[in-house]
N, C-alpha and C positions, 0 to 999 in steps of 0.2 A: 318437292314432296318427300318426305319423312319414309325411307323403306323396312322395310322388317327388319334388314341388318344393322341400320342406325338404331332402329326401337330397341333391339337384342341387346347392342352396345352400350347405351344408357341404361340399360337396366342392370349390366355388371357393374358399371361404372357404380351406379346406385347403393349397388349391393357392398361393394368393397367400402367406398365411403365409408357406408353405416357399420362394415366390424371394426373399419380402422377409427370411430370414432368410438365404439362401444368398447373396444380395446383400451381405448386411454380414457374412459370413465370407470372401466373396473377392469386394474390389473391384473384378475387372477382368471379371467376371459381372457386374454391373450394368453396367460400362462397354460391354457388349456392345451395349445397347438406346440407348446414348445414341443412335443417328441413326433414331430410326422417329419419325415427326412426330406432335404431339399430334393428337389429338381436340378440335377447337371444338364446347365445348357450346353447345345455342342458346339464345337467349334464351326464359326463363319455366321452363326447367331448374329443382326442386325442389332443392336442396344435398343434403336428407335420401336422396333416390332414390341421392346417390352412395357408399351406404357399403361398394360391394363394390369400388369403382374406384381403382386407382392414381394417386393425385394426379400423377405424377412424368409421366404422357402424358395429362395432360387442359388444354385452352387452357381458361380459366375466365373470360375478361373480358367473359363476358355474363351473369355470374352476378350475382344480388341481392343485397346484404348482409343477411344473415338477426339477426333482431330476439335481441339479448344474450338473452332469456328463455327462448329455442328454441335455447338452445345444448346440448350435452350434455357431461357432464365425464366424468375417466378419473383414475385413480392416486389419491393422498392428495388431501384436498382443505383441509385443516388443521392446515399445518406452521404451527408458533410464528413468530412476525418480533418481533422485539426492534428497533425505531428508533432506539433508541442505540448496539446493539453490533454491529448489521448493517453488512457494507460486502461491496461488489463489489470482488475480489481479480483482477488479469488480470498475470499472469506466465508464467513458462518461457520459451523460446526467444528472450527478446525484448531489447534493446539496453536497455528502463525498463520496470521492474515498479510496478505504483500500485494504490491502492485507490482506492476512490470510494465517499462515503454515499449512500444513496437519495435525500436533498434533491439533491445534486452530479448524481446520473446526471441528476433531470428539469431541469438547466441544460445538459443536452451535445445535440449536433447531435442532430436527430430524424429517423425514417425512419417516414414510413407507409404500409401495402401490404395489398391485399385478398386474402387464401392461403387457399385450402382447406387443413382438416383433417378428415383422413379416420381415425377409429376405427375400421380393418378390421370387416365385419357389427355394427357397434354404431350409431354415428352418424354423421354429417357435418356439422362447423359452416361456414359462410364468411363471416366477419370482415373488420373493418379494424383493421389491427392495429397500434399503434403504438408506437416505442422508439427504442432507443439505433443510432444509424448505424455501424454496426462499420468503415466507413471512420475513423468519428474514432477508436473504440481503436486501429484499427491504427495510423493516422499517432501517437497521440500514444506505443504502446509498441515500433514500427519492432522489427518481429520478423527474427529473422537468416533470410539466404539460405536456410541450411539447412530452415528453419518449411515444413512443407506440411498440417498439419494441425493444428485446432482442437480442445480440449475444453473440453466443458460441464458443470460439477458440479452437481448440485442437490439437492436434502435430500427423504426420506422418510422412514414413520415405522420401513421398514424397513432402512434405510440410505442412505448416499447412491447418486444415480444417476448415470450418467456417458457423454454422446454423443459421439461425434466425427464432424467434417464435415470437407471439404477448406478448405483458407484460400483458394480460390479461391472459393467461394460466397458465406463469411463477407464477404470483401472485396464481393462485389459484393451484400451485403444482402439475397441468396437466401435468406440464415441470418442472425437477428440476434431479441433479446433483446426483447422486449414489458413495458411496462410500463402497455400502458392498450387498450381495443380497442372499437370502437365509439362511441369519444368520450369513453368512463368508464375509471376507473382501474383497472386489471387485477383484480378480484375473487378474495377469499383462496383459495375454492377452482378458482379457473383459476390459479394461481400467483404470485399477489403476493407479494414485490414484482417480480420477473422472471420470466418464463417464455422457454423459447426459441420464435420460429416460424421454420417449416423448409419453406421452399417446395418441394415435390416430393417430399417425405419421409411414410412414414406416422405419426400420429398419436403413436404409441411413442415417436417420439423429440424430441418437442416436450416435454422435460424441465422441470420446474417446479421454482419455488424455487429458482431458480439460485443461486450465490453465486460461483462463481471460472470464470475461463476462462483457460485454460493453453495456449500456442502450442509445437507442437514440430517 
């Protein structure tokens, strides 16, 4: 039987869904919240407790790194990687378009950064997450003035999936592309060989299996 505090539960759950989807039908409803200050959690915070909370207002840098084991996954966890036919594709808007093979990406600048990911009422992991420094794509594909926004492709077994963020984030590696996390190399089913991580983003849009990223 269903108690008041399950009903209470679903009905936040409910409620977040519907901003975080009204958020990405009209960005300038998210933009509304940009100035309410985050939430410092304090230290000895459980990550797990945070799976009804908005990563996007919560200050996280008193949070643990929680052990790869106790991570929880989401979406496909067993897309194919081919190591000889695979390459990271970054074009559109941009002055040089280039691929890059998976040996080539772990020889470019590195970024590592500790992000909650929050699985709306499912889980919460928080990682160190590590990858490609989307300041070196940008400097090396110099996207035109006009670029104000990034997409992310990535492969499932029901088609491809497809984020977009602002090239302000990307740029400042709020947003950028993981291929190892915890000190290990990114695991086939958390998205090897790429995954996105999206700081302040819910868990949905941390797309696996990345393969191209398109500036427009």
């Amino acid at each position: 039987m269903q108690t008041r505090r399950d009903f209470l539960r679903l009905v936040v759950r409910s409620f977040l869904w519907f901003v975080t989807t009204l958020g990405l039908c009209f960005p300038t409803v998210g933009s509304a919240f940009n100035g309410i200050k985050k939430r410092v959690l304090p230290k000895g915070t459980d990550p797990k407790s945070l799976i009804d909370q908005n990563p996007e207002f919560l200050d996280t840098r008193n949070l643990q790194v929680m052990p790869l084991k106790d991570f929880g996954t989401m979406g496909d966890t067993d897309a194919l990687f081919d190591a000889h036919a695979w390459r990271l594709e970054v074009t559109g808007a941009v002055k040089t378009s280039f691929q890059f093979t998976y040996d080539e990406i772990l020889t470019l600048p590195a970024v590592e950064r500790e992000v909650l990911l929050v699985c709306i009422g499912v889980f919460a992991n928080y990682g160190r997450w590590k990858g490609i420094s989307m300041q070196e794509l940008v400097k090396r594909a110099q996207p035109l003035p006009s670029a104000s926004k990034v997409f992310f492709y990535g492969r499932s077994r029901v088609g491809d999936r497809t984020e977009v963020f602002t090239i302000d984030e990307v740029k400042a590696n709020k947003v950028f592309l993981s291929y190892a996390v915890n000190g290990t190399i990114l695991p086939r089913d958390y998205g090897f060989p790429l995954r996105i991580v999206a700081e302040g983003h819910w868990g949905s849009h941390w797309v696996k299996y990345v393969y191209k990223v398109e500036f427009a």
